[in-house]
C-alpha positions as CSV (number, residue, x, y, z in Angstrom):
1,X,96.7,32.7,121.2
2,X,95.8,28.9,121.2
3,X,95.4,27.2,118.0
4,X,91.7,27.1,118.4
5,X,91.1,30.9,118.9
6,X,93.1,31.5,116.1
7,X,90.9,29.3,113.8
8,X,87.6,30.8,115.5
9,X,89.3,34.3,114.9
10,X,90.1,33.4,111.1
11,X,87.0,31.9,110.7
12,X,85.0,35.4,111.4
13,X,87.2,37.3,109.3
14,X,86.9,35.1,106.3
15,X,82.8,35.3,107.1
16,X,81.9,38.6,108.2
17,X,84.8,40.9,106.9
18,X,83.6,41.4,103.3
19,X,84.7,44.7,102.4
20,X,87.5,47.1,103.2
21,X,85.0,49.3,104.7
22,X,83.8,47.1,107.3
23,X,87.2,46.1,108.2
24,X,87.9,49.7,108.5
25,X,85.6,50.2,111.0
26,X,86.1,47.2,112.9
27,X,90.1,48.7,113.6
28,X,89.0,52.2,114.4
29,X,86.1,50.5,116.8
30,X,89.2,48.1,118.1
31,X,91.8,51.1,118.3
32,X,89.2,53.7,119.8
33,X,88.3,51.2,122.8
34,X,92.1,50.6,123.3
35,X,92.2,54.0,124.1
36,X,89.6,53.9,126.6
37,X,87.0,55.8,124.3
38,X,83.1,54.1,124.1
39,X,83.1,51.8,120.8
40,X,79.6,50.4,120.1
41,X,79.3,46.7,119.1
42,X,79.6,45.8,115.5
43,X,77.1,43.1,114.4
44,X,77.3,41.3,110.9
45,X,75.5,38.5,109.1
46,X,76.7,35.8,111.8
47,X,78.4,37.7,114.6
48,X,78.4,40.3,117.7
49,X,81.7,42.2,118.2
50,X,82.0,44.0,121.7
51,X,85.0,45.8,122.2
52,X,86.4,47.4,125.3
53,X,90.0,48.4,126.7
54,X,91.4,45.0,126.9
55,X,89.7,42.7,124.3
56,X,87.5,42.0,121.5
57,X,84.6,39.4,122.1
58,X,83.5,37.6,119.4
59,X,79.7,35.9,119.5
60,X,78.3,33.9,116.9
61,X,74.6,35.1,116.5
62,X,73.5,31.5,115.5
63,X,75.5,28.1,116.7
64,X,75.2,28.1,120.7
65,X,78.2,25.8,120.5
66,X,80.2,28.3,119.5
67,X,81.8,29.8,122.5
68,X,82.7,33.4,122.9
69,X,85.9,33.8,121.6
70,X,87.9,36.7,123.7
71,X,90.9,37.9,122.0
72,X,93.3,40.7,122.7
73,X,92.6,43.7,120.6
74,X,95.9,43.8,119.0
75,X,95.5,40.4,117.7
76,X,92.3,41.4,116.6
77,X,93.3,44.3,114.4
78,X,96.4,42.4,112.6
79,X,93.6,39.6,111.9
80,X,91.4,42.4,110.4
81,X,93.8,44.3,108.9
82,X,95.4,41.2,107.0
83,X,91.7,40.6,105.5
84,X,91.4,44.1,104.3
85,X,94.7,44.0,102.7
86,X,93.2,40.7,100.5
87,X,89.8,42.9,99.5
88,X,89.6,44.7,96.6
89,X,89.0,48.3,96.7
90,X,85.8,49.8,95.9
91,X,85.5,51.2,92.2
């Protein structure tokens, strides 16, 4: 992964990943599509995630210069997973 989509990756973590839940279902969305299984999009504040076999696409919903960022879906799950790791659990 180039240096950029790694910034543009940690950048919609640290923006749109706020809770443990919604990282949870960002992996199972991520890990169901790996499997070949239908995974609707998941859209938060400021972005569009599509998933499918292959890859996560990341949209931002706002800055048109922010380019689709395409990254592989196991990438996408350690980025997610080390975010929910750094949220506090629910009381």
């Amino acid at each position: 992964m180039s240096n950029e989509s790694a910034a543009k990756l940690a950048q919609f973590v640290a923006e749109d990943v706020p809770t443990r839940h919604y990282a949870d279902v960002l992996i199972e969305r991520a890990e169901a599509a790996r499997k070949g299984k239908v995974a609707d999009d998941a859209s938060g504040n400021a972005y569009n995630v599509a998933f499918n076999r292959a890859e996560v696409v990341i949209e931002h919903h706002h800055l048109e210069d922010w380019k689709p960022l395409h990254v592989g879906v196991q990438d996408f799950i350690d980025a997610v997973d080390r975010r929910r790791r750094q949220l506090k659990q629910p009381d």
